[in-house]
N, C-alpha and C positions, 0 to 999 in steps of 0.2 A: 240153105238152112236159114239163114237171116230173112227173107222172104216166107216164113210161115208167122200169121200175127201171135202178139205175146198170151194174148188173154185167150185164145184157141190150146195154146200147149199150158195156160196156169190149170184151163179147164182139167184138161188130162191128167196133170202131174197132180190134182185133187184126188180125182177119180184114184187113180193109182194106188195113191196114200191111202184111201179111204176102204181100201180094198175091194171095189165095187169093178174093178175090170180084172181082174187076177186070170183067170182064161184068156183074154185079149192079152193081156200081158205074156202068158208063158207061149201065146203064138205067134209074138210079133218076132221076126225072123230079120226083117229089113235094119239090116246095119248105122243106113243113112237115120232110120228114124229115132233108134237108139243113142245117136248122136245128136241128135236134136234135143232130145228129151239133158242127155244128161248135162249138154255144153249151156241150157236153160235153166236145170236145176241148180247149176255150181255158181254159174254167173248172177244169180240173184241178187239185188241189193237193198234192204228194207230199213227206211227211215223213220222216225219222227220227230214231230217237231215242237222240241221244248221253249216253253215261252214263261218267264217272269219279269217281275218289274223290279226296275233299276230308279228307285227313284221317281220324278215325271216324265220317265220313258220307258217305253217297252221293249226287253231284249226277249232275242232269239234265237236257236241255234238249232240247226238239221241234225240230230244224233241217230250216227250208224248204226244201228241192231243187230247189223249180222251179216257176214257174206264170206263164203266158203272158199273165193279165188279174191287175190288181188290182183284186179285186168284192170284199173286205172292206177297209171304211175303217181307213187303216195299214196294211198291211202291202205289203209292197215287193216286185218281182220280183227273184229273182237266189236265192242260197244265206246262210241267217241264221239266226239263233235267233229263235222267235217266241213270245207270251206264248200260255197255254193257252187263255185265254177267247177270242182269236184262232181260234184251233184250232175252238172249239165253235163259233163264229159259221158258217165253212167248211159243215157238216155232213157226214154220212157219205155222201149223195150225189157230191161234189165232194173231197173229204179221200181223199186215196190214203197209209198208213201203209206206210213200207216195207220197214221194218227195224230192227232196233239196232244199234248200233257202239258197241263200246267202245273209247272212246278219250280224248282230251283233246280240251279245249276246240280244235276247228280254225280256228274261226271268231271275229271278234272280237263280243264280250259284250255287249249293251247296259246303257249308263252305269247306268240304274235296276237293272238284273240282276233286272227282274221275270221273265227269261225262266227262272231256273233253280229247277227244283225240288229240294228235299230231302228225301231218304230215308229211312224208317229200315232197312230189311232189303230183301234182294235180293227176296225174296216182293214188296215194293212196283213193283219191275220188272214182273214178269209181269202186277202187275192192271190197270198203265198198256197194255202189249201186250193185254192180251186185252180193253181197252177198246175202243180204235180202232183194232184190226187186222180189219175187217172183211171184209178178203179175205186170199186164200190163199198169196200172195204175198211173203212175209216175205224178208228175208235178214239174217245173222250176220256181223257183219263185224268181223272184229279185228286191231285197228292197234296194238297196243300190247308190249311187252317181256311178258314172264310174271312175275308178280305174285300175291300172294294176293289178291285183290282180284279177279284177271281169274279165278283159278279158279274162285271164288263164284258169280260171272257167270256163265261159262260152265258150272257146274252147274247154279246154277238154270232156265239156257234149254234144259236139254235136254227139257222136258217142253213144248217149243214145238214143230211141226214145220215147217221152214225149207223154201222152195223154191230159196235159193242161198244158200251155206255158203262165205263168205271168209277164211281164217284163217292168221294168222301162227302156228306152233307154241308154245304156253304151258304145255308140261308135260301130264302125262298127262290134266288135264282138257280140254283142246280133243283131245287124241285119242279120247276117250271119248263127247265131242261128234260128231264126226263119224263115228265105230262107230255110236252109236244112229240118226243119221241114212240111214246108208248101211242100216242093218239094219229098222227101222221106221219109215222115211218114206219110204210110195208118192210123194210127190210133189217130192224132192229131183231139180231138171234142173242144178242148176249148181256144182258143186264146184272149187274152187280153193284152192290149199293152196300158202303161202308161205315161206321160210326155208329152213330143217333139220330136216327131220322124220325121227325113226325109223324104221328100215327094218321095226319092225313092222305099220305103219301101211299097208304095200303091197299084204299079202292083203286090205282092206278097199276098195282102189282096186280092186283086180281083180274083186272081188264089185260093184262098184259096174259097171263095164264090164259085164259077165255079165247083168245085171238088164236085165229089160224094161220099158219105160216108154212104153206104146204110147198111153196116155193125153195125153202131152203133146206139143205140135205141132213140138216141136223137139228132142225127145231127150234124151238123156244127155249134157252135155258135162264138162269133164276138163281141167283147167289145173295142171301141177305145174313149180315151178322149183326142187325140189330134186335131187339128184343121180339117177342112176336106174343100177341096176348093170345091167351087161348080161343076166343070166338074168333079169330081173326084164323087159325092156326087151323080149326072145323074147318071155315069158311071155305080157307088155302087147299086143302084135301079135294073137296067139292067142287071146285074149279078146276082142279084140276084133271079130275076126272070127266068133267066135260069138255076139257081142252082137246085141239082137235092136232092141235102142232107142239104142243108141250113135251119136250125130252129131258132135261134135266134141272131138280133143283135142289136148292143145298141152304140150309138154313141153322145159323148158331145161335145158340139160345131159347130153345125150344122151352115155352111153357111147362109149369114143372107137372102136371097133370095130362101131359100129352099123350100116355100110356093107355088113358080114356077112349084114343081113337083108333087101337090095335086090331088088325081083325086076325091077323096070323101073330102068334109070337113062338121062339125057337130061342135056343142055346145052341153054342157051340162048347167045345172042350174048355173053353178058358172062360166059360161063363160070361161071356158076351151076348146080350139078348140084340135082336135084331129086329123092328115092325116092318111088315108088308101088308096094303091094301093093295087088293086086288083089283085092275080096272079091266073090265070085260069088253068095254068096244074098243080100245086102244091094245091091249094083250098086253098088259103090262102089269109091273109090280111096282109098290114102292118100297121102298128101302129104308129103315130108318135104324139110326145105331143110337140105341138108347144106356151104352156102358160108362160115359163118361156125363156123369150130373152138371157138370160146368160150362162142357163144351158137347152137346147130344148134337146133331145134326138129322137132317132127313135128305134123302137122295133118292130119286126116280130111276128107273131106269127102262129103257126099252124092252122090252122081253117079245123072243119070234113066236112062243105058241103062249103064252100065260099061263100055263102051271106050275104049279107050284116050288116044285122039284128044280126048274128051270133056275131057281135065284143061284142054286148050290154052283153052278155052270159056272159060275162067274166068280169062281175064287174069295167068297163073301169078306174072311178074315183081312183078306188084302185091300179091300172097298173104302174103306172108314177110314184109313191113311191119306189125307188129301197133302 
């Protein structure tokens, strides 16, 4: 069992999830395999690694995310900081690294505060990441006010390449973060961008829509809750409909004349209007919930044949709950 590699059965247990083997599934028969799968799935253990500043120094702390078995003596299930040596006992089979976040302390410290490391230079960040990021899977996540401190950070990680990019706006370095991401990282699928961002920042979303990403099983998705003007908003539509890897996007604060770009509109019972554009080479629809004036959103969605009738499939009333 321990003899089959990790990143062969992450594959699977994707697959699985994703309900893309559901007939391989109901015919695997082999006991042994069964057991592989689930003694991988239980034993998981996925980190990240929270980093702020203490002053003229940098701390850090590994916090636990998640893991469904406690199989290293000490350590607890639920969301924690945990000591490093903790970490190495795990090993890179069962140890899922998943990110950094810069932020503060979220979580409460243990009394010893053997858990937190000290830094001397942002460079000590990346050799902790490029120790235990064994897989490709990264994300950037930033929680914090803009800072000198978060620029540092966020320069020194541009030479990571992230697969989902979280970011509150902190000055031209988190814009320049996600320029290089969107520009040399084939493997960027999830982008979210928080706050007030520069309306410079909007040719790089569009270039991000544009781009194909045929490689990954679920596309390009696209979360922005900052303002979005209406040429911009046209534009976004347009893009997207030449997108060739584009699956999901989600956008608050929709122009208040966005109604302008409806090609289907419908009610339900409770008087909720809903927009869908049609996109004919991708077979899909958009989805846009124009009921609430404060908070409108727009969402994409996949659709297997593109008619019409198809949006209804999908439990519409339920969609607009994010």
């Amino acid at each position: 069992m321990d003899s089959v590699p990790y990143s062969f059965i992450d594959g699977v247990v994707l697959l699985l999830h994703n309900n893309t083997l559901n007939r391989l599934a109901d015919s695997i028969s082999s006991v042994s395999w069964k057991q592989i799968i689930d003694h991988h799935s239980i034993n998981r253990c996925s980190v990240f690694l929270d980093v702020w500043s203490a002053g003229d120094e940098i701390e850090c702390a590994f916090l636990q995310w998640g893991t469904s078995r406690v199989f290293v003596k000490g350590m607890k299930p639920g969301r924690h900081y945990v000591p490093l040596e903790k970490l190495e006992k795990i090993g890179p089979r069962f140890l899922r690294f998943k990110g950094v976040r810069t932020t503060f302390p979220r979580y409460p410290l243990p009394e010893a505060n053997n858990c937190i490391l000290s830094l001397k230079s942002t460079s000590d960040i990346l050799k902790l990441v490029r120790r235990y990021a064994i897989n490709d899977e990264l994300d950037i996540i930033s929680v914090c006010d803009a800072t000198e401190f978060q620029k540092s950070i966020l320069g020194c990680l541009k030479e990571i390449s992230f697969q989902r990019v979280l970011l509150c706006y902190n000055g031209i370095a988190t814009e320049h973060l996600v320029r290089d991401n969107i520009d040399n990282n084939p493997r960027l699928m999830n982008l979210k961008l928080y706050g007030r961002w520069p309306v410079s920042i909007l040719p790089s979303i569009r270039k991000y829509l544009l781009r194909s990403n045929r490689t990954a099983y679920s596309g390009n998705n696209l979360y922005l809750t900052f303002v979005v003007q209406s040429d911009f908003f046209k534009d976004l539509l347009e893009a997207w409909k030449k997108g060739e890897g584009t699956r999901g996007c989600i956008i608050y604060n929709l122009p208040p004349d966005a109604h302008k770009y409806r090609e289907f509109m419908t009610e339900d019972d409770k008087g909720t209007q809903y927009l869908f554009v049609r996109n004919e080479s991708r077979k899909a629809l958009v989805y846009c919930d124009l009921s609430h004036p404060a908070w409108a959103c727009i969402r994409f969605y996949k659709c297997s044949c593109g008619e019409f009738d198809c949006a209804w499939k999908m439990n519409l009333p339920r969609l607009h709950r994010f």
